[in-house]
VODOLO-453768 format. One line per 5 residues: number of its first residue (from 0); their letters; for each residue x, y, z of N, C-alpha, C, CB. Coordinates in steps of 0.1 Angstrom, whole numbers, plus 2048, in hexadecimal, padded with zeros to 3 digits. Glycine has a CB too. Layout:
# residues N
NUM	A	X/Y/Z/X/Y/Z/X/Y/Z/X/Y/Z ~ ...
//
This chain:
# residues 87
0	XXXXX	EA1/ED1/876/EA1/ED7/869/EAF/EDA/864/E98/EE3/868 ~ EB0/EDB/859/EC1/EDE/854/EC3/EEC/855/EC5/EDB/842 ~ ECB/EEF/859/ECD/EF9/858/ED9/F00/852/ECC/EFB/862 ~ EE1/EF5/84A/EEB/EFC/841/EE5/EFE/832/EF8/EF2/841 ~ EEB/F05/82B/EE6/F00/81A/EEC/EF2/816/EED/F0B/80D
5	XXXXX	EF4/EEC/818/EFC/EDE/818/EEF/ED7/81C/F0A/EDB/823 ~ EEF/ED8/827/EE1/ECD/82E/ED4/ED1/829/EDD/ED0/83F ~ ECF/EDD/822/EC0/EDC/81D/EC4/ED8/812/EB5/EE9/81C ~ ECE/ED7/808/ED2/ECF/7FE/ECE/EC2/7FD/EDE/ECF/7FE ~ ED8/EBA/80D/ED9/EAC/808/EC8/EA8/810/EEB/EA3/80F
10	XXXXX	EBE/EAF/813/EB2/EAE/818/EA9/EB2/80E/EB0/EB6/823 ~ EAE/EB5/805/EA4/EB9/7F9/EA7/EAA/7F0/EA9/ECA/7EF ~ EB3/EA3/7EB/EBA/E9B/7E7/EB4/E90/7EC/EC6/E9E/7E9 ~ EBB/E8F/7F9/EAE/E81/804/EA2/E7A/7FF/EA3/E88/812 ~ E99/E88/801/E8D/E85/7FE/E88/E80/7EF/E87/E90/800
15	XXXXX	E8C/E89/7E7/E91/E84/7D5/E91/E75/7D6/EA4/E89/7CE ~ E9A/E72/7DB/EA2/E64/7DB/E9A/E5B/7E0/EAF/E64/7E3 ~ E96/E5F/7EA/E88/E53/7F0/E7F/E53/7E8/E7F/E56/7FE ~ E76/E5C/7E4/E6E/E5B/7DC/E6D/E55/7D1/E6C/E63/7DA ~ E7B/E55/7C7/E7D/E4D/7BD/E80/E3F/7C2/E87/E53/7B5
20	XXXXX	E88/E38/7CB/E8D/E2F/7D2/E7C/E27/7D4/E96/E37/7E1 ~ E72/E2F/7DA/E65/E2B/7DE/E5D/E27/7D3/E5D/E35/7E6 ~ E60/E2F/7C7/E59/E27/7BF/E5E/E21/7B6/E51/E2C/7BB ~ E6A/E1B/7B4/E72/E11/7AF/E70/E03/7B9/E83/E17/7AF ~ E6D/E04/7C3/E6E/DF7/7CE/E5F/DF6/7CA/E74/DFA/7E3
25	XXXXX	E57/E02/7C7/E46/DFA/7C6/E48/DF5/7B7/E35/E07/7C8 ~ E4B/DF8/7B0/E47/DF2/7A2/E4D/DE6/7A4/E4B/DFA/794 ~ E5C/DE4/7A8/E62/DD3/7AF/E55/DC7/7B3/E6B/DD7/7C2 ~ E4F/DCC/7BF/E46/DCA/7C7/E38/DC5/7BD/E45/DD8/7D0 ~ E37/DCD/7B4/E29/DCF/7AC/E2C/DC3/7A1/E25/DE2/7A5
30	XXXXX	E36/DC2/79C/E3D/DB8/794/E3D/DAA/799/E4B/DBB/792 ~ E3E/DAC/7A0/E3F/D9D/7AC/E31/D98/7AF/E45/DA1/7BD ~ E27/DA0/7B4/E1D/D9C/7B7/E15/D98/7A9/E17/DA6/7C0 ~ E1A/D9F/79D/E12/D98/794/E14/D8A/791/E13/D9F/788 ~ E22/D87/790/E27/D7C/790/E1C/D71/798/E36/D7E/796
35	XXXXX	E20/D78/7A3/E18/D6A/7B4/E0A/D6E/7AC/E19/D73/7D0 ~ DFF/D72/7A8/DF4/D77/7A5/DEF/D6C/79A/DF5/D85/7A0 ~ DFD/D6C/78E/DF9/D61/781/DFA/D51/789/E07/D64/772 ~ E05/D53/791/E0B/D41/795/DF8/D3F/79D/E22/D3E/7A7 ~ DF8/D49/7A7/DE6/D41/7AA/DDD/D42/7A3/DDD/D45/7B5
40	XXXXX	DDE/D44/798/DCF/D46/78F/DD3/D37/789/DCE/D56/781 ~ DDE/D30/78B/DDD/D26/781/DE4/D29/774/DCE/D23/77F ~ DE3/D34/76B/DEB/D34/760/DF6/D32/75F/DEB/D3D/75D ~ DFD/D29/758/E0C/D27/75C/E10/D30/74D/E12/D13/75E ~ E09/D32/742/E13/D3D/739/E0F/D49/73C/E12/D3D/729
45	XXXXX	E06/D4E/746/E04/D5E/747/E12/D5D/755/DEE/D65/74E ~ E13/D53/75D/E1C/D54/768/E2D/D54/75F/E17/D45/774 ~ E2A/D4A/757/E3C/D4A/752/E3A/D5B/748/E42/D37/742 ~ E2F/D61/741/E31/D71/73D/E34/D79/74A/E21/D77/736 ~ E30/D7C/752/E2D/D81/75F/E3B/D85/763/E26/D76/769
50	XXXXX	E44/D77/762/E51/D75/767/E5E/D79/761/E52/D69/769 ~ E56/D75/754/E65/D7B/748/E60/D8E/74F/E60/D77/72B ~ E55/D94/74E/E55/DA0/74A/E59/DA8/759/E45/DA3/742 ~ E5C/D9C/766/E61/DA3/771/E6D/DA5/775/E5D/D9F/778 ~ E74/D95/76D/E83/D97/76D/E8B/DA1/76D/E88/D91/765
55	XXXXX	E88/DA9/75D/E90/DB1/760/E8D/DC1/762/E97/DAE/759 ~ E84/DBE/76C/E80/DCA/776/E87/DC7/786/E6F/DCB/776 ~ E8B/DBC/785/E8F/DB9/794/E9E/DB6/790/E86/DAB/79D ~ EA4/DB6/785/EAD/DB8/785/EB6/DC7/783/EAF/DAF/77E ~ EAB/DCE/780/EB0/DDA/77A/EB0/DDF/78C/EA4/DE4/76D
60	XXXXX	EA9/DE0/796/EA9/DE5/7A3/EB5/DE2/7AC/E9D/DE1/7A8 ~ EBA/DDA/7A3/EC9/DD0/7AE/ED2/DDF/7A5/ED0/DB6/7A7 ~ ED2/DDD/797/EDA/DE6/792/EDD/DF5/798/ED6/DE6/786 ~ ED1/DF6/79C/ECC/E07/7A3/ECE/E02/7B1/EB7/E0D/79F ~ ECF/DFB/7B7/ED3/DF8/7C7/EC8/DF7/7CE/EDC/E03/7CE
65	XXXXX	EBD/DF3/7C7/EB0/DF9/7D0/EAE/DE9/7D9/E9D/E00/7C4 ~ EAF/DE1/7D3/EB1/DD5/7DC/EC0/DD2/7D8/EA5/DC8/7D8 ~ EC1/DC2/7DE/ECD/DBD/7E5/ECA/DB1/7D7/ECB/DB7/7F9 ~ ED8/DAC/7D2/ED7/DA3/7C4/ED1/D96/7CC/EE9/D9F/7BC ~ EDC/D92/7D6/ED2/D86/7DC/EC3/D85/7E1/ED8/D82/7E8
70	XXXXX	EC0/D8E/7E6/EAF/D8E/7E7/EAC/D8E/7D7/EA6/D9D/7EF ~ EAE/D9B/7CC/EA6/D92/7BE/EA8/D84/7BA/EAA/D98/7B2 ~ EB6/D7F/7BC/EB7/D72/7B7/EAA/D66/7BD/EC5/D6D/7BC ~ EAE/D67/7C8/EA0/D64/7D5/E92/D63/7CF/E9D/D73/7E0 ~ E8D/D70/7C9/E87/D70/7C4/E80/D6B/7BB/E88/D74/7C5
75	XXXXX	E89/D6D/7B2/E88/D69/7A1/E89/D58/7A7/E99/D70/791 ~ E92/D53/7AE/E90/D40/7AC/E84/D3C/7B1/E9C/D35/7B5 ~ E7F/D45/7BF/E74/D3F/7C5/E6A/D42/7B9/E70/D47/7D4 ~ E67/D49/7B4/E5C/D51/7A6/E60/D45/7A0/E60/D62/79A ~ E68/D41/798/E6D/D37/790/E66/D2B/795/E7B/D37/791
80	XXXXX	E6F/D2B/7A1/E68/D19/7A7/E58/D14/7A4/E68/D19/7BA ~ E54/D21/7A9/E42/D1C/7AA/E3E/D20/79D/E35/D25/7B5 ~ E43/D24/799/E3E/D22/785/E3D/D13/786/E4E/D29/775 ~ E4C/D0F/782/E52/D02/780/E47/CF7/785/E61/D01/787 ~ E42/CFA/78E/E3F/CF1/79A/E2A/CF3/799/E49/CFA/7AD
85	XX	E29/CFC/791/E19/CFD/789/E17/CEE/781/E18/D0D/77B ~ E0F/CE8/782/E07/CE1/77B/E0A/CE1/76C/DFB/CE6/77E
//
């Protein structure tokens, strides 16, 4: 346990920080899966909507540090590809 005021500070702070951190990486997460959700249903304009409206939610999380730019890029081309690559 902390036992300075400094340390229950940066333990009060921590926790703050994860919490917000946790649910910035789920809405990432929740964005994505809609994406993968439209490409298997077959829709290819609910999947290319899906994608515009995740971009820049997965780019905004690189901005905030919550992921790494090369994993979104990763992302967004693989997302991209299997659009492209729909019927």
């Amino acid at each position: 346990m902390a036992n300075t005021a400094q340390a229950r500070k940066r333990a009060r702070q921590s926790e703050k920080h994860r919490q917000q951190n946790a649910s910035l990486r789920s809405r990432t997460r929740t964005s994505i899966k809609k994406v993968i959700a439209a490409i298997r249903s077959g829709d290819k304009e609910q999947a290319k909507t899906a994608f515009q409206a995740a971009t820049p939610v997965v780019d905004s999380m690189v901005n905030k540090g919550i992921i790494h730019r090369n994993k979104a890029a990763r992302h967004k081309s693989r997302l991209s590809a299997r659009i492209k690559a729909m019927a």
